[in-house]
N, C-alpha and C positions, 0 to 999 in steps of 0.2 A: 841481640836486640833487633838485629838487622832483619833476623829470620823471623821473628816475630810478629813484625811487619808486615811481611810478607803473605804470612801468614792468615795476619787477620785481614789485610785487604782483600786476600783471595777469597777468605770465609763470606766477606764481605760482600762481593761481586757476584758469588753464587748464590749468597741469600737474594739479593736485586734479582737474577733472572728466575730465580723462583718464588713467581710471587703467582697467586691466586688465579685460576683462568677468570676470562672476562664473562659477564654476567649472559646468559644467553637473551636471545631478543627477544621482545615480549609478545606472545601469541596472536597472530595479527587476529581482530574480529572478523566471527564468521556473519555476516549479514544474511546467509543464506538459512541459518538456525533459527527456525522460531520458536524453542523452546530456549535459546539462552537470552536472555534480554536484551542485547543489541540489535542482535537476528527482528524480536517479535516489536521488540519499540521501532526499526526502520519498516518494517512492513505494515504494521497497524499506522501509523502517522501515512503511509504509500498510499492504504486502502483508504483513509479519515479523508487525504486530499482528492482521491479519487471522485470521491463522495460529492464533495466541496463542489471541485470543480465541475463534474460534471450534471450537478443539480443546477449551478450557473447558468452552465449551455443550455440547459434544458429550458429556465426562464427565457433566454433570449430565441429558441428555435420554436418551442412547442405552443400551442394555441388552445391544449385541451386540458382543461381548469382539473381532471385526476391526475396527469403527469406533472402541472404546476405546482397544486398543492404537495406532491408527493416530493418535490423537486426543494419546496422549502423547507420541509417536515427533517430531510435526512442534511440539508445545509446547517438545518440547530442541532441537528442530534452528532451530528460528526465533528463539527466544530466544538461541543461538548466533552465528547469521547475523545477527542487530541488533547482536552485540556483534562481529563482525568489521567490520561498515560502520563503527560508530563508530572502532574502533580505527583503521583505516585513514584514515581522516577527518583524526583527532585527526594521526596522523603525516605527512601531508600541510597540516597546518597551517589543517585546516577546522576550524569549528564545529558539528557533525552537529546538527539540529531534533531536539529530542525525537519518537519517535517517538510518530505518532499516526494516526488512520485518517482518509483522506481522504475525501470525500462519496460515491465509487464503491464503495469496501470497506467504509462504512457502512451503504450500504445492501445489499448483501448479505449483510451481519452482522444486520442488522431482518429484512429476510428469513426469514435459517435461524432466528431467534427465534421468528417467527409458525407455522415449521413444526410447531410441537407437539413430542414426543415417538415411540419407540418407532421403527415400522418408517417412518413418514411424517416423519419427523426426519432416518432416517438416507439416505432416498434424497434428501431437498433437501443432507444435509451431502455428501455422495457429489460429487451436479452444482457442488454450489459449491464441492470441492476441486480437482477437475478444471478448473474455468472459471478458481478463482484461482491452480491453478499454472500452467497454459497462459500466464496471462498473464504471472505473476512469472518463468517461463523465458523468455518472451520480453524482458522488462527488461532482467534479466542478461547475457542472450547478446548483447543489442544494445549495453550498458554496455562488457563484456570487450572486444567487437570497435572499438568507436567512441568509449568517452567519454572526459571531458577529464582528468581523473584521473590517472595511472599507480597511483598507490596503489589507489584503488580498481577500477579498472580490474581488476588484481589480483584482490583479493577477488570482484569480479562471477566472473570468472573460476570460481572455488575454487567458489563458489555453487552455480552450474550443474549440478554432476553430483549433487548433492543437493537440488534443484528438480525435476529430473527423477526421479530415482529416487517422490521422494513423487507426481508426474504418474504413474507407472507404476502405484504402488501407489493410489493414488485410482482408477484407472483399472479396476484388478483389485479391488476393495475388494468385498468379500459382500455384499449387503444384499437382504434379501426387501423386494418388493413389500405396500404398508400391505394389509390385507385387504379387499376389498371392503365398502361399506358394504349393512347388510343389507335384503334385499327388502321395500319396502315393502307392508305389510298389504294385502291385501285386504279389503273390504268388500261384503258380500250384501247385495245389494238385498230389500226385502221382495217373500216371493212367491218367490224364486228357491230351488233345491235344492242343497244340494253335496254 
């Protein structure tokens, strides 16, 4: 009986240390994918606020009524387009990241900050509407065609011809050249005549 025991405690103790490996860790998210939905929801919400915020700056720097208008046009339509990613998101059964500006669209937002004012304001907001919809049609178009989504997939979709349309108009946007700065003084040496 005694062996018995023994026995089964033993059986017992090796069942305990063999027991199932532990679950491996869950695949951290690649933010940098923007074909997998995490990847194109943090970048699309990056480029939306980019939009956002620097159509803001643009009301408070600029003085020329096409970069203003232009400056409101993409404030509705971006704040639009953030609310279509979420929504799409939400019914696909994701969690959309708040939107926020990632280290690329932040520093082109410091950037048009440092441009000043006036007519040297509105040719840095100009190249950096154009550089940031090139890239946010690119997102899109590559989202619609390839990512993992179908809901959002979707919505990429719908985006695109209103990513473009504001590339076109960035593209044709008015803006004069800042004025040259002015000729530096001359100085007469003594003894010389002018």
């Amino acid at each position: 009986m005694r062996k018995l025991a023994i026995v089964l405690g033993g059986a017992a103790l090796l069942a305990a240390c063999h027991t199932a490996p532990p679950a491996p860790p869950p695949t951290p998210v690649d933010l940098n994918n923007p074909l997998m939905a995490p990847g194109y929801m943090a970048q699309a919400g990056s480029s939306d606020q980019f939009e956002i915020q620097s159509g803001q700056l643009a009301l408070q720097a600029s003085q020329n009524a096409a970069v203003r208008n232009f400056a409101n046009m993409i404030i509705a339509d971006h704040t639009r387009s953030t609310q279509m990613v979420v929504s799409a998101a939400q019914s696909a059964g994701l969690t959309p990241p708040p939107p926020a500006l990632l280290p690329a669209q932040q520093a082109m937002l410091d950037q048009l900050r440092s441009a000043g004012s006036g007519p040297s304001f509105d040719m840095a907001f100009q190249q950096a509407q154009v550089s940031a919809h090139q890239q946010a049609l690119q997102l899109h178009q590559n989202y619609a065609a390839s990512g993992d989504v179908p809901a959002l997939r979707a919505v990429a979709g719908q985006i695109v011809p209103i990513v473009q349309m504001h590339l076109n108009q960035a593209q044709a946007l008015q803006v004069a050249p800042p004025p040259p700065p002015p000729p530096a003084p001359t100085t007469r040496r003594s003894g010389e005549r002018g």
